[in-house]
Residue frames as a rotation matrix with the C-alpha (Angstrom) as fourth column:
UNK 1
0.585 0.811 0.000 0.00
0.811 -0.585 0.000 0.00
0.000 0.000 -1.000 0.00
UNK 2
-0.821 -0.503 0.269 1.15
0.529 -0.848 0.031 3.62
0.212 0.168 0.963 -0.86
UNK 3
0.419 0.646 -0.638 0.41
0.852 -0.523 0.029 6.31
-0.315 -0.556 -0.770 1.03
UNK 4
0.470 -0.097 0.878 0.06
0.774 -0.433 -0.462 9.63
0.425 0.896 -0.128 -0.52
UNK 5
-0.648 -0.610 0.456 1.94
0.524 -0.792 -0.314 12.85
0.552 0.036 0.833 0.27
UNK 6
-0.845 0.448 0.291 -1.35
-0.470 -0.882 -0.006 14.45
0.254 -0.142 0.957 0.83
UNK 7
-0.119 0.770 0.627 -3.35
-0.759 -0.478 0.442 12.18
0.640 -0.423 0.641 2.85
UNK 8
-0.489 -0.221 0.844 -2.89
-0.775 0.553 -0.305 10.05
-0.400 -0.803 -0.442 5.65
UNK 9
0.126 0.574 0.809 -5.91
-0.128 0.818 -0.561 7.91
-0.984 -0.033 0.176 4.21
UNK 10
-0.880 -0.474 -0.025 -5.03
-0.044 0.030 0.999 6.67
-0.473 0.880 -0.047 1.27
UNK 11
-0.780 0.548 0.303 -8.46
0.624 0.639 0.450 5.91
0.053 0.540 -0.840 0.10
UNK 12
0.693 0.572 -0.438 -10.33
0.493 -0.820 -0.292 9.15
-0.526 -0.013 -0.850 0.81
UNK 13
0.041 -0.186 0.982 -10.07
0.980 -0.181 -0.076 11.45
0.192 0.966 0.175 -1.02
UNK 14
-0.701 -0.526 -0.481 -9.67
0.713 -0.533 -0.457 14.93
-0.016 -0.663 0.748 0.24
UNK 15
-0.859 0.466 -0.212 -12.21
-0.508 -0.831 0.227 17.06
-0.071 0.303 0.951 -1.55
UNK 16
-0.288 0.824 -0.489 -15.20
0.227 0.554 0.801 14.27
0.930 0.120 -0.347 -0.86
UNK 17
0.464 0.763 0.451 -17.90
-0.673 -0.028 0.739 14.09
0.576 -0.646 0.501 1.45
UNK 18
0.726 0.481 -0.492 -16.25
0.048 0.678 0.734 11.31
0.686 -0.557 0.469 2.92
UNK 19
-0.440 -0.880 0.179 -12.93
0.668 -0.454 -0.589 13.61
0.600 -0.139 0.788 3.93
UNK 20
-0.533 0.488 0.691 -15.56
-0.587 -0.802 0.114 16.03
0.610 -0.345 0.713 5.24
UNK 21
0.955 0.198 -0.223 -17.24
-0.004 0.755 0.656 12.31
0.298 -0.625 0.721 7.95
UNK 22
-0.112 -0.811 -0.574 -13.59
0.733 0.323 -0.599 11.74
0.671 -0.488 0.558 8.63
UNK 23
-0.678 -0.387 0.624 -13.20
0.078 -0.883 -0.463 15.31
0.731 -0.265 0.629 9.79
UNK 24
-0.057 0.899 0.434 -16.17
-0.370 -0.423 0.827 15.42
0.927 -0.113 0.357 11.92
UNK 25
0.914 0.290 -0.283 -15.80
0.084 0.549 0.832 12.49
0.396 -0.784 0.478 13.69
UNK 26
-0.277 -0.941 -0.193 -12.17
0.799 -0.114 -0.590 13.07
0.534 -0.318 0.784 14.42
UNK 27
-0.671 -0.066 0.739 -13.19
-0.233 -0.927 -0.294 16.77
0.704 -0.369 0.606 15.58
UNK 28
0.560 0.827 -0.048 -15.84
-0.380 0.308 0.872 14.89
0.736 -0.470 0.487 17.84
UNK 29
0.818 -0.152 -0.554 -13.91
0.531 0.569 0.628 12.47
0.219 -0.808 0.546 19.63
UNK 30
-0.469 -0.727 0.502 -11.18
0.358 -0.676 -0.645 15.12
0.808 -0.122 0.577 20.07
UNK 31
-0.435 0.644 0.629 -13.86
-0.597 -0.729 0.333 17.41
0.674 -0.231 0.702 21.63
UNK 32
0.931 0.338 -0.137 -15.36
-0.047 0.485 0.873 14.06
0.362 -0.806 0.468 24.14
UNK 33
0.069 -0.799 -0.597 -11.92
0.825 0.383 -0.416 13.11
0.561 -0.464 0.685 24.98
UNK 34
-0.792 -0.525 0.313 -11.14
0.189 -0.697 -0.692 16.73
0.581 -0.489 0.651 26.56
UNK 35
0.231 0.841 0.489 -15.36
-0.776 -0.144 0.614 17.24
0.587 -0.521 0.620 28.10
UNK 36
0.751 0.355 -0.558 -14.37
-0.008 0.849 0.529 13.64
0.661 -0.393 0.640 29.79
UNK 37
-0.289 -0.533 -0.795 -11.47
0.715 0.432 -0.550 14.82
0.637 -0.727 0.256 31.12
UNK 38
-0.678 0.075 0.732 -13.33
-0.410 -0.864 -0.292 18.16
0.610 -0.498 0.616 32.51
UNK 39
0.256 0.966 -0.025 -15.82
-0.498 0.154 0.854 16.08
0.829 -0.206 0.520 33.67
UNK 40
0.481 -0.477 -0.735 -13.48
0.693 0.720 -0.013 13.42
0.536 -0.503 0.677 35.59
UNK 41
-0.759 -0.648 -0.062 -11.72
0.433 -0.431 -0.792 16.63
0.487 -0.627 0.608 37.44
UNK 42
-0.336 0.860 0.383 -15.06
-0.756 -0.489 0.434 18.12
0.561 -0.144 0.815 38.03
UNK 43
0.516 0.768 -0.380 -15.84
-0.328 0.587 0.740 14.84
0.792 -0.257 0.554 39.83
UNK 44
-0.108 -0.667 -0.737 -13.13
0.858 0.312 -0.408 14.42
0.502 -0.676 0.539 41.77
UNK 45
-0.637 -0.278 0.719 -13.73
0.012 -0.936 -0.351 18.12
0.770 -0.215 0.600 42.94
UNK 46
-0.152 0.908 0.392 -16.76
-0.538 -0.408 0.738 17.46
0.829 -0.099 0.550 43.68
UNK 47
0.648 0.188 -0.738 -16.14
0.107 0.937 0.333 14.10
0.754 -0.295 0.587 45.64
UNK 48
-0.561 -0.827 0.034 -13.24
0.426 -0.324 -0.845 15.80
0.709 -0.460 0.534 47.57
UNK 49
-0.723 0.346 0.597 -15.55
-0.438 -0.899 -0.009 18.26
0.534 -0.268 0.802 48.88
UNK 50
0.299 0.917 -0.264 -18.60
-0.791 0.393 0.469 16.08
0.534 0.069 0.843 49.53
UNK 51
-0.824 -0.545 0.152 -16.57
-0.560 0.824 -0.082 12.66
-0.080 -0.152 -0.985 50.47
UNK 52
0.002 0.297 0.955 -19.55
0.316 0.906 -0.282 10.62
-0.949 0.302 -0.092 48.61
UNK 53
-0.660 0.026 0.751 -20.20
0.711 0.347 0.612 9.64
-0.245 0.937 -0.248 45.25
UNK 54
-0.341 0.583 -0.737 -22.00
-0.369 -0.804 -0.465 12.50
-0.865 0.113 0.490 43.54
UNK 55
-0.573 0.387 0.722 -24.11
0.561 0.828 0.001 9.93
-0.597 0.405 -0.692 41.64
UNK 56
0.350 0.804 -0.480 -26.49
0.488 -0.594 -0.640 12.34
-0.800 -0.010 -0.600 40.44
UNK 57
0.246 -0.605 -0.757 -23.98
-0.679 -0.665 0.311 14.54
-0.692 0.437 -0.575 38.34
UNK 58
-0.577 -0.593 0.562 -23.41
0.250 0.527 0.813 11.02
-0.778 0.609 -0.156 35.90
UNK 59
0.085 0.747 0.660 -26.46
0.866 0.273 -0.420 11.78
-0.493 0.607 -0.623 33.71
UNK 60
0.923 0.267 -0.277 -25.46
0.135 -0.899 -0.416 15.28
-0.360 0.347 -0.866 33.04
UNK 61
0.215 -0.934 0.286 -22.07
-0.196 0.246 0.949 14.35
-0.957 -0.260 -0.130 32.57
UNK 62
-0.398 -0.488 0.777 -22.84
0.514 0.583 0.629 12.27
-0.760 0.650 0.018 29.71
UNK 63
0.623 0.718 0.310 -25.51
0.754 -0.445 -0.484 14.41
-0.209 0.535 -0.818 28.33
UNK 64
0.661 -0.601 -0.449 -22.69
-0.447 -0.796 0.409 17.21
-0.603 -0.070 -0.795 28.29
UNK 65
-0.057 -0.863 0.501 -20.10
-0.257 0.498 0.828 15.23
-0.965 -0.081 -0.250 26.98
UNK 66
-0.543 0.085 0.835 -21.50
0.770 0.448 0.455 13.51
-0.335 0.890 -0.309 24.08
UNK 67
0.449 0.878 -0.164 -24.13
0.744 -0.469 -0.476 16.35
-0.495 0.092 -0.864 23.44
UNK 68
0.440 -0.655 -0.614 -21.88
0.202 -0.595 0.778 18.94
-0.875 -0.466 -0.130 23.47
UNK 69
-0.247 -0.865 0.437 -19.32
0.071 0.434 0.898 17.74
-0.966 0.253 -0.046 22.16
UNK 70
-0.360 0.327 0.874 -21.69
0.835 0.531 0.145 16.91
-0.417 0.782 -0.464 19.00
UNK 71
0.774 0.490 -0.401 -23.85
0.401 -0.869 -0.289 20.33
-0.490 0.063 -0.869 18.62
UNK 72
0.196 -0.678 -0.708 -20.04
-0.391 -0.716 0.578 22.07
-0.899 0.164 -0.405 18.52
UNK 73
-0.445 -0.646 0.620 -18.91
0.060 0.670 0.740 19.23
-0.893 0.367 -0.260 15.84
UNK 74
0.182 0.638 0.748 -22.08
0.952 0.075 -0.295 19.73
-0.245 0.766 -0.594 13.59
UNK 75
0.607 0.173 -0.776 -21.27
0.189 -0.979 -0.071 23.86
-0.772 -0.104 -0.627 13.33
UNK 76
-0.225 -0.410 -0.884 -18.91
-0.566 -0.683 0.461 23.78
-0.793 0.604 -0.078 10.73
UNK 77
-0.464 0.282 0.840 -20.75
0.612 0.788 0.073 21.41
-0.641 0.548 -0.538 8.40
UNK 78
0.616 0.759 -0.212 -22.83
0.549 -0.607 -0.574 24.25
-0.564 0.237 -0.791 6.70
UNK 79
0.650 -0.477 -0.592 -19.96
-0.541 -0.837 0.081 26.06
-0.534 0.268 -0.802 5.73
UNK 80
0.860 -0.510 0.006 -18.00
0.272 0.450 -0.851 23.31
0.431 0.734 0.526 4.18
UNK 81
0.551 -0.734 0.397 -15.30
-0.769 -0.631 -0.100 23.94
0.324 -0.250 -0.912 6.51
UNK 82
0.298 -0.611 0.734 -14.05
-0.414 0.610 0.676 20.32
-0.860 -0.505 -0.071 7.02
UNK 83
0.827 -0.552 -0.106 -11.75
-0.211 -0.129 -0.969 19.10
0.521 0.824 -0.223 4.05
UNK 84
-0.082 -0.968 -0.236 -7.68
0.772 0.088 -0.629 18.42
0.630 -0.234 0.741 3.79
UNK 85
0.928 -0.306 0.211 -5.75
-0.363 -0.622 0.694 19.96
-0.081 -0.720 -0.689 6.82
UNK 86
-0.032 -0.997 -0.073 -2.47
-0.988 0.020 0.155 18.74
-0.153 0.077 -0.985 5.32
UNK 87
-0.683 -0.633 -0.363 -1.86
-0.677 0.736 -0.010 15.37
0.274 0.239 -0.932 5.87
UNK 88
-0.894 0.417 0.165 -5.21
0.372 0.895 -0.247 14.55
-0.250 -0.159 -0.955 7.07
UNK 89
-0.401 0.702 0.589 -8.95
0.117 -0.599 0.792 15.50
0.909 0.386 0.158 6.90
UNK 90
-0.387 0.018 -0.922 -9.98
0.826 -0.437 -0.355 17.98
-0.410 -0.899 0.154 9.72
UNK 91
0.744 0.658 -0.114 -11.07
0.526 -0.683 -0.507 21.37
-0.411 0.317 -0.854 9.42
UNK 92
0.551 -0.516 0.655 -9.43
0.703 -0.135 -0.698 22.90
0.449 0.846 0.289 6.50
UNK 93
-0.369 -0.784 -0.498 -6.11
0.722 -0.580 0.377 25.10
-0.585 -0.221 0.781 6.92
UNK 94
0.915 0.230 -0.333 -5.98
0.144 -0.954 -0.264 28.67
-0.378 0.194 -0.905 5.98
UNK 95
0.473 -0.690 0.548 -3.39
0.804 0.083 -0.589 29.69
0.361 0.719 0.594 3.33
UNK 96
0.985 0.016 0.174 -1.85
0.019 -1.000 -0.020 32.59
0.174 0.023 -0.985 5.26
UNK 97
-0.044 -0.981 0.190 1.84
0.537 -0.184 -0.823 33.94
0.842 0.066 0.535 5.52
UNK 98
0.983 0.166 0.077 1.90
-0.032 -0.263 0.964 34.53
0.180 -0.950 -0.253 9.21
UNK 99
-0.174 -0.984 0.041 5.21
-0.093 -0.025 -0.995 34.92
0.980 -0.177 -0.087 11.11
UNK 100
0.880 0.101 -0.463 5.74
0.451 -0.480 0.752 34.20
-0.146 -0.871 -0.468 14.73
UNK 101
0.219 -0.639 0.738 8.09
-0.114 -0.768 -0.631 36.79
0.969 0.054 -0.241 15.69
C-alpha cells in the first residue's frame, strides 16, 4: 500500500464528502476526549468536597459530553469547513503567511 503525500488515508479522497465524515468524527472524539477529562476533574472536585459519590452529576455528565461535544462538531458542516488539513482531513487550513516573531 502507498500512502500519498497528501493524505494520511489513502483511500479518501480529500475534496469528498467522505474527507468532510472523517473530519467530523475526528473533531468529535477530540472534543469528548477533553469534556471527559473536565468532567473526571469536576468529579473528583466534587467528591473531595462532599466525600460521597455524587451519583447524580453522571447523567449530566454524559448528556454534556456527548451532546456537546456533538452540537459544537455539527457547526462547521454548513460552511464546508471540514476538508484536507495537510496530511489529514480535519477542518481545513488557511493559506496565510503569518510569522511568529
Amino acid at each position: 500500500m502507498v500512502v500519498s503525500g497528501t493524505s494520511l488515508y489513502p483511500y479518501i479522497s480529500n475534496s469528498t464528502v467522505s474527507c468532510e465524515v472523517v473530519g467530523f468524527f475526528l473533531n468529535w472524539g477530540v472534543l469528548c476526549q477533553r469534556f471527559i477529562i473536565l468532567c473526571i476533574v469536576i468529579h473528583l472536585l466534587v467528591f473531595t468536597m462532599n466525600y460521597s459519590r455524587p451519583k447524580h452529576l453522571e447523567l449530566i455528565f454524559h448528556i454534556f459530553i456527548w451532546g456537546v461535544s456533538f452540537v459544537v462538531s455539527l457547526v462547521p458542516i454548513p460552511g464546508h469547513h471540514y476538508g484536507s488539513a495537510g496530511v489529514w482531513c480535519w477542518i481545513k487550513g488557511h493559506q496565510q503567511n503569518t510569522k511568529i516573531i
